[in-house]
ZAMARRO-314067 format. One record per atom (N, C-alpha, C, O): x, y, z; residue number from 1; residue in one letter. Coordinates in steps of 0.001 Angstrom, whole numbers, padded with zeros to 6 digits. Layout:
BEGIN
REC x y z i aa
REC X Y Z NUM A
...
***
This chain:
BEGIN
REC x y z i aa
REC 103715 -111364 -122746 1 X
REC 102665 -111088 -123713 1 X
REC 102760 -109627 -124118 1 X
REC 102610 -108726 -123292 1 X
REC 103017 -109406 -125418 2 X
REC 102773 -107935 -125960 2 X
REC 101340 -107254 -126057 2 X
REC 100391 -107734 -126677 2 X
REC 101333 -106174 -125416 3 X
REC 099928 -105438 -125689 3 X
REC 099970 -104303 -126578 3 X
REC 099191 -103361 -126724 3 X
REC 101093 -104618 -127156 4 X
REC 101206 -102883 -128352 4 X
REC 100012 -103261 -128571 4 X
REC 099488 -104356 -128366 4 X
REC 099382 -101820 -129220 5 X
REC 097934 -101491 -130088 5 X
REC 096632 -101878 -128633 5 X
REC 095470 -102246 -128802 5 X
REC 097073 -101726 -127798 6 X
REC 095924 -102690 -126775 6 X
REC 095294 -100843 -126646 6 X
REC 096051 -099895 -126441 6 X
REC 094095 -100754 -126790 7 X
REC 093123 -099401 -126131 7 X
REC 092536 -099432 -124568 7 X
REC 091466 -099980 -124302 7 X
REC 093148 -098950 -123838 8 X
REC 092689 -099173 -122486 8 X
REC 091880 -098244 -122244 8 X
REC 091835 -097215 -122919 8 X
REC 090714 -098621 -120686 9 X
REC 089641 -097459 -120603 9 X
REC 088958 -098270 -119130 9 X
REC 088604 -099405 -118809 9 X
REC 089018 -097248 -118670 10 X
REC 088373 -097483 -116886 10 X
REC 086900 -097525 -117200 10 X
REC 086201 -096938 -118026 10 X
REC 086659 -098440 -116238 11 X
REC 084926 -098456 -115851 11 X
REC 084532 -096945 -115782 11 X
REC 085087 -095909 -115417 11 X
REC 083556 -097228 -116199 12 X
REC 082844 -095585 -115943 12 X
REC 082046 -095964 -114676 12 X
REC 081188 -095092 -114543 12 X
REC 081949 -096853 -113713 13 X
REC 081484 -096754 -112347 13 X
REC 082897 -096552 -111837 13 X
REC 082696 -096745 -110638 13 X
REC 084430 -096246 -111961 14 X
REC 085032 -096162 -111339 14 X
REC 085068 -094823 -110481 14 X
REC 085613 -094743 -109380 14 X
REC 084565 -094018 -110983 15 X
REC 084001 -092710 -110697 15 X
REC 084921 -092027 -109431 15 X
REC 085886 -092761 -109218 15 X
REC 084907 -090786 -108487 16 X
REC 086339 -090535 -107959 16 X
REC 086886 -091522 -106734 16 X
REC 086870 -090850 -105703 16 X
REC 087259 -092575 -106529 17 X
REC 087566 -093362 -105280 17 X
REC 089034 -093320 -104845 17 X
REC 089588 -094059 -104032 17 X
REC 089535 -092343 -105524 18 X
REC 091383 -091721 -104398 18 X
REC 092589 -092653 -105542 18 X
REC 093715 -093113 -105357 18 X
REC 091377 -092601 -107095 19 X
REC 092530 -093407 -108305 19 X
REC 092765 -095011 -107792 19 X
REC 093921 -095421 -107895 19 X
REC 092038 -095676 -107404 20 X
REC 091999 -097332 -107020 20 X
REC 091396 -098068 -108266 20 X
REC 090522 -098935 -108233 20 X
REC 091910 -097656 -109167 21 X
REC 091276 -098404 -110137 21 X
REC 091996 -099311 -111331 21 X
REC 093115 -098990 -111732 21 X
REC 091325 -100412 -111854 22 X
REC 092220 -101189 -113031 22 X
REC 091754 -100678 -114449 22 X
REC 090540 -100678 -114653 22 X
REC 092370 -100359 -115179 23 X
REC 091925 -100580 -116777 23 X
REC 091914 -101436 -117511 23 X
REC 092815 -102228 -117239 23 X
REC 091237 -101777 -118508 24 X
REC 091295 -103135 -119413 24 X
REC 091220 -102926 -120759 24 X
REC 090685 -101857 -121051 24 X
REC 091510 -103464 -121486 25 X
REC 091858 -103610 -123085 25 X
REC 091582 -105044 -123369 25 X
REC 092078 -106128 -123064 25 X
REC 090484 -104558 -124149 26 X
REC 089504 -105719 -124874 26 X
REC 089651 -105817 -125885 26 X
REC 088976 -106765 -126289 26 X
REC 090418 -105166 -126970 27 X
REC 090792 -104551 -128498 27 X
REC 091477 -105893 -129316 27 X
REC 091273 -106232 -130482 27 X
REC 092431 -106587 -128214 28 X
REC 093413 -107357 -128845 28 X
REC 092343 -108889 -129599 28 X
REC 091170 -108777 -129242 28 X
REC 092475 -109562 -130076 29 X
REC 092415 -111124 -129998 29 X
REC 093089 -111919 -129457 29 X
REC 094301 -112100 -129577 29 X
REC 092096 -112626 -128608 30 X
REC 092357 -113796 -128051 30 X
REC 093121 -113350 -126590 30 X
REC 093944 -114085 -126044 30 X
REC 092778 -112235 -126139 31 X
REC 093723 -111891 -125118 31 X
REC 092973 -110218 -124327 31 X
REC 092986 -109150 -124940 31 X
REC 092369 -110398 -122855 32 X
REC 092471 -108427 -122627 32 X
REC 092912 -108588 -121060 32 X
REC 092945 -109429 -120161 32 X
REC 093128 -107659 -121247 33 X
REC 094660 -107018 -120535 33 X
REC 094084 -106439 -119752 33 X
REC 092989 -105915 -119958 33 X
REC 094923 -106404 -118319 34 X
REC 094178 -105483 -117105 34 X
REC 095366 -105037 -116234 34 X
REC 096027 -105851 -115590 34 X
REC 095600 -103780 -116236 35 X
REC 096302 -103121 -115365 35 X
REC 095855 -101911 -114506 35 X
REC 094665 -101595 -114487 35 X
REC 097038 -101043 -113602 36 X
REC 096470 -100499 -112633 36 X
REC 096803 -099048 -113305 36 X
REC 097847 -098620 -113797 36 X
REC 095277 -098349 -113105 37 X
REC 095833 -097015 -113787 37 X
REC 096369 -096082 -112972 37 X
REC 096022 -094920 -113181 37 X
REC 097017 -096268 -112224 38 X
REC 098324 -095190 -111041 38 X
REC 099158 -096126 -111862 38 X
REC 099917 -096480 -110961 38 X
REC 099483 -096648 -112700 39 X
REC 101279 -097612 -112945 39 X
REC 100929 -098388 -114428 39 X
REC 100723 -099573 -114693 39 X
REC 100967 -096885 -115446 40 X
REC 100003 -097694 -116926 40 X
REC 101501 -098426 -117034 40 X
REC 101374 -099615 -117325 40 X
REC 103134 -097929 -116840 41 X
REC 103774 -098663 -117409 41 X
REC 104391 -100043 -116787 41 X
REC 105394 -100668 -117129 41 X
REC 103386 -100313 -115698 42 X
REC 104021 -101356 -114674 42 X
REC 103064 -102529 -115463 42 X
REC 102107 -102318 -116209 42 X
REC 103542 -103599 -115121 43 X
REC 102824 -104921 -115829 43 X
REC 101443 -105074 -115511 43 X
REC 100943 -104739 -114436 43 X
REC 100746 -105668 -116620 44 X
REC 099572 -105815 -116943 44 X
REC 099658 -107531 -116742 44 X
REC 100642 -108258 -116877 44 X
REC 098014 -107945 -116308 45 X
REC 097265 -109393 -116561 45 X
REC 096795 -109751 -117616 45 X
REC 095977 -109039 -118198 45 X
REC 097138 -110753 -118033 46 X
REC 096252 -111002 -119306 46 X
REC 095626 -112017 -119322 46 X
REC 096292 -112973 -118924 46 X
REC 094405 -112299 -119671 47 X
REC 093559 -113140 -119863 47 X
REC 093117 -113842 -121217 47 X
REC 093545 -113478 -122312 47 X
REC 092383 -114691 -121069 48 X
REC 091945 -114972 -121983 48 X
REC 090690 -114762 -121960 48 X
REC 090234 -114631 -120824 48 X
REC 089474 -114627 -123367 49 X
REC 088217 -113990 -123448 49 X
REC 087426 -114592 -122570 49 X
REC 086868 -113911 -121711 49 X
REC 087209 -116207 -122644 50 X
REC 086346 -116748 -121738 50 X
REC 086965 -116606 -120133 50 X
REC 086082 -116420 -119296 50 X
REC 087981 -116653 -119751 51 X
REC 087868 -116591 -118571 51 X
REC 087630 -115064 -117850 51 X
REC 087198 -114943 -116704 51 X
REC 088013 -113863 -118780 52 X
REC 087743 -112558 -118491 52 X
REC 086035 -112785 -118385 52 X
REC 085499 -112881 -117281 52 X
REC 085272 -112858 -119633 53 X
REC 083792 -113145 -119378 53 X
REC 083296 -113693 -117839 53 X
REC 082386 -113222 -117157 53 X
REC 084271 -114945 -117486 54 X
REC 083638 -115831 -116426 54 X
REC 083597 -114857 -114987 54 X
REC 082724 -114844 -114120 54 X
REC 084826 -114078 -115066 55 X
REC 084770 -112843 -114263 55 X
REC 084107 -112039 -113400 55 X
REC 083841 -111860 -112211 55 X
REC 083895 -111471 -114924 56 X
REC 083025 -110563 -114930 56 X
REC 081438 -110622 -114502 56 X
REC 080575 -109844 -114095 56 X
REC 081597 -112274 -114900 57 X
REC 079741 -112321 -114954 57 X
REC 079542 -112858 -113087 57 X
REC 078540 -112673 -112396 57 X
REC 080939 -113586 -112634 58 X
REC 080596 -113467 -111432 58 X
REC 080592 -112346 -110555 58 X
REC 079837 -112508 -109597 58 X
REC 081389 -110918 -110590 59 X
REC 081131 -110381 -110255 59 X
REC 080001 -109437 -110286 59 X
REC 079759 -108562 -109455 59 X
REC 079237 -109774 -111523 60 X
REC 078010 -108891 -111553 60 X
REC 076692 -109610 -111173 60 X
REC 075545 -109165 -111228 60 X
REC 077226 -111100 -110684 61 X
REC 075647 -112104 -110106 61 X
REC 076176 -111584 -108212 61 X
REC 075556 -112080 -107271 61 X
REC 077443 -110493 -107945 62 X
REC 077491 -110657 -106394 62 X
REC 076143 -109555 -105855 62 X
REC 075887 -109433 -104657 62 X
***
């Protein structure tokens, strides 16, 4: 999957934890992208919108 044009951007709760963190790019259609920001040029996940949503929303009912 190509992510040219993809805008990536860390949680702003990622706040200083020793750089353990993923970035994501929500920019594209039909597709956002999650990689590790220590390794922007190492491979990225990609999802699709609803299952990124389904995610997310479980991790924010933990």
């Amino acid at each position: 999957m190509e992510l040219t044009g993809a805008t990536w951007r860390k949680s702003t709760r990622s706040g200083n934890n020793g750089g353990n963190c993923v970035e994501v790019a929500d920019n594209l259609p039909g597709v956002v992208g999650v990689r590790d920001s220590k390794d922007r040029q190492g491979p990225a996940l990609v999802f699709g919108p609803d299952a990124w949503r389904a995610f997310v929303r479980d991790l924010s009912a933990r």
